[in-house]
C-alpha positions in Angstrom: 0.0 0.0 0.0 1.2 3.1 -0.7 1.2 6.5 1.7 -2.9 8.0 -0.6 -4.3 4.6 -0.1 -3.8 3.8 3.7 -4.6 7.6 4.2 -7.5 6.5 2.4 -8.3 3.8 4.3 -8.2 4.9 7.2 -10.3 7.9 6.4 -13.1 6.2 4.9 -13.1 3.1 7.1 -12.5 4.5 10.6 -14.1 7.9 9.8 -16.9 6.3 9.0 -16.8 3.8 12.0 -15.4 7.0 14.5 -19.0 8.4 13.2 -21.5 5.5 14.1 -19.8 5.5 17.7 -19.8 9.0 18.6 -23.3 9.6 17.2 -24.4 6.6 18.7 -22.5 7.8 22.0 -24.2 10.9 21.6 -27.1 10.1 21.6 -26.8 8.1 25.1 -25.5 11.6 27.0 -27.2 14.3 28.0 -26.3 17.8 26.3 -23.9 19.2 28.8 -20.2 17.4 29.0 -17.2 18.3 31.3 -14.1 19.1 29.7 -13.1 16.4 27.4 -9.3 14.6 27.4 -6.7 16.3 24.8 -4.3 13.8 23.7 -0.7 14.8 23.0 0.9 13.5 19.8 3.9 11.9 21.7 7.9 12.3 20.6 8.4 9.1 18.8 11.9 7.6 18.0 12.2 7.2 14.2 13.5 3.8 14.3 10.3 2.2 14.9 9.7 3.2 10.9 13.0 1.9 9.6 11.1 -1.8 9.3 8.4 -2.1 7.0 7.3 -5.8 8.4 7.6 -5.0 12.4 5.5 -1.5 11.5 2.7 -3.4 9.3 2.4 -6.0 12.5 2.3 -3.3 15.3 -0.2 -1.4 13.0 -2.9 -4.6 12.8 -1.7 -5.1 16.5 -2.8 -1.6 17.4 -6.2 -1.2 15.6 -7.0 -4.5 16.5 -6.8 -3.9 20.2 -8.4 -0.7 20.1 -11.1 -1.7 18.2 -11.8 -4.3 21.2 -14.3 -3.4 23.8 -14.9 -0.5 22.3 -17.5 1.7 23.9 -19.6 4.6 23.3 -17.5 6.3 26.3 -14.0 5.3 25.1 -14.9 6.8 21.3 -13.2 10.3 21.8 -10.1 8.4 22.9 -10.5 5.5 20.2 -10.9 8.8 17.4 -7.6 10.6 19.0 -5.1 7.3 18.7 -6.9 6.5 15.1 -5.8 10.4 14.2 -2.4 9.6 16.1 -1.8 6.4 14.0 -3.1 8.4 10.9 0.1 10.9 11.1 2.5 7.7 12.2 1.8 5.9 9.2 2.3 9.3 7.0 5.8 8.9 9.3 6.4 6.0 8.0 6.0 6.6 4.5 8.4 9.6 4.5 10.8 7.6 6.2 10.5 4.9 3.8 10.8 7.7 1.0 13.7 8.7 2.7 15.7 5.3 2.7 14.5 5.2 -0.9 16.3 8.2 -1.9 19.3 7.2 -0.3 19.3 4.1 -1.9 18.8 5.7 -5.3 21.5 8.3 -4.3 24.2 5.5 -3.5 23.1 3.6 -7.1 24.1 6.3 -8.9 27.2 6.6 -6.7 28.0 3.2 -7.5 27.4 3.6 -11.4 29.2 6.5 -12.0 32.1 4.5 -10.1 31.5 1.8 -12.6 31.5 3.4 -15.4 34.6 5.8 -14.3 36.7 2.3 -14.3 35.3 1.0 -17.0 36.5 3.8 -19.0 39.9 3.5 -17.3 40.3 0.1 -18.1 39.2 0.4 -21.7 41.7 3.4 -22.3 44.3 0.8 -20.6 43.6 -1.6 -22.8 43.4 0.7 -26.1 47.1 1.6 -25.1 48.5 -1.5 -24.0 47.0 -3.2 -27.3 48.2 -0.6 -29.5 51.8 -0.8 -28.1 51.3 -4.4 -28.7 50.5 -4.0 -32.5 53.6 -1.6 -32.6 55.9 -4.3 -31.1 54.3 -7.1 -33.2 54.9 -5.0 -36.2 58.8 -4.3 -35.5 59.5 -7.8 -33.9 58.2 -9.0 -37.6 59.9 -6.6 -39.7 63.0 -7.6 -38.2 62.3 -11.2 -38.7 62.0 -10.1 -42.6 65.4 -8.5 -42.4 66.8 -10.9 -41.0 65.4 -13.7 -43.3 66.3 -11.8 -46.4 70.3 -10.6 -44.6 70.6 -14.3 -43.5 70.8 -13.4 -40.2 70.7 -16.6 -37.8 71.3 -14.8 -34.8 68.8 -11.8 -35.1 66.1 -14.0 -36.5 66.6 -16.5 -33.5 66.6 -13.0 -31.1 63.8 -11.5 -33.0 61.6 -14.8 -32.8 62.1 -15.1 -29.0 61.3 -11.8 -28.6 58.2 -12.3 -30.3 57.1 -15.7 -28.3 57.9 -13.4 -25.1 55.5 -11.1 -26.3 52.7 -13.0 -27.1 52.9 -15.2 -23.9 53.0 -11.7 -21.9 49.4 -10.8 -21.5 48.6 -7.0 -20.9 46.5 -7.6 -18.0 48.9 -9.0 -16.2 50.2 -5.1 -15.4 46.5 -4.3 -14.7 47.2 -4.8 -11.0 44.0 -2.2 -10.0 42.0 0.1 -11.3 43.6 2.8 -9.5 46.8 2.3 -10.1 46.3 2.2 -13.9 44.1 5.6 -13.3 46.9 6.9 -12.0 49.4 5.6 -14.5 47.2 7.2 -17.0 46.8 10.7 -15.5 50.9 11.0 -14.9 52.1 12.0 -18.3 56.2 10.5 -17.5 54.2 7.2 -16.8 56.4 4.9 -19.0 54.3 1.9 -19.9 56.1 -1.2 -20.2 55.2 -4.3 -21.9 
């Protein structure tokens, strides 16, 4: 239920009740009545509204007890604590607004945090791949030159090299996501790979 419809109920329901027992009380007294008990909305401690379940069962709890032996006499006092519950259930729902905000609030949080090391780790990887391709490319040209010098030694160097760098794997040096933010903000940062 949300915060209009409980309102709602419990305007039309135990307005509507409230009404047969004070008429019907009314009807019983003679004209002239003392001075009537005021009821005090009472300081309540907000974290009886933090748990949707426990509220819901002291709620049913409450009407149904003072909904029991209920007299023509005790209808003043059963219309004040049906007012009183009225504005703790309006309570409630603010508070409940409240956590949802927060949770919201801390969603976004979290998905801007996301995304900011997602982008990090894609602009690693963009670099680190690129060097790659650069190394590749000059690891292979030097395998050509050295095929077409006959070269023995600098084609044995050069195809090492190259079974080095594929068996390296660029995430390896992706330790964190911070340190590679940082690494990518410092402009000296020499990337090694």
């Amino acid at each position: 239920m949300n915060k209009e419809e409980i309102l709602d109920f419990l305007k039309k329901k135990g307005i509507e009740f409230a009404r047969e027992k004070v008429q019907a009380f009314l009807e019983t007294q003679p004209e002239e009545q003392g001075p009537q008990e005021v009821i005090e909305p009472e300081v309540v401690d907000i974290s009886k509204y933090e748990d949707g379940d426990a509220f819901e069962a002291q709620f049913h709890q409450e009407l149904q007890d003072m909904s029991k032996d209920l007299t023509p006499e005790k209808m003043l006092v059963f219309v004040g604590r049906l007012t009183k519950m009225t504005f703790e259930v309006q309570k409630f729902c603010e508070v409940q607004e409240t956590k949802r905000t927060l949770i919201n609030a801390q969603r976004e949080i979290m998905v801007k945090k996301i995304q900011a090391q997602k982008e990090v780790m894609l602009v690693y990887l963009e670099k680190s791949f690129d060097e790659r391709k650069k190394n590749f490319a000059k690891l292979f040209s030097l395998v050509d030159e050295a095929m077409v010098h006959n070269n023995d030694r600098q084609l044995d160097l050069a195809l090492r090299s190259i079974n080095m760098l594929a068996a390296s794997s660029p995430f390896k040096a992706l330790r964190s996501v911070e340190e590679t933010k940082k690494a990518l903000e410092d402009k000296n940062h020499e990337w090694d790979f």
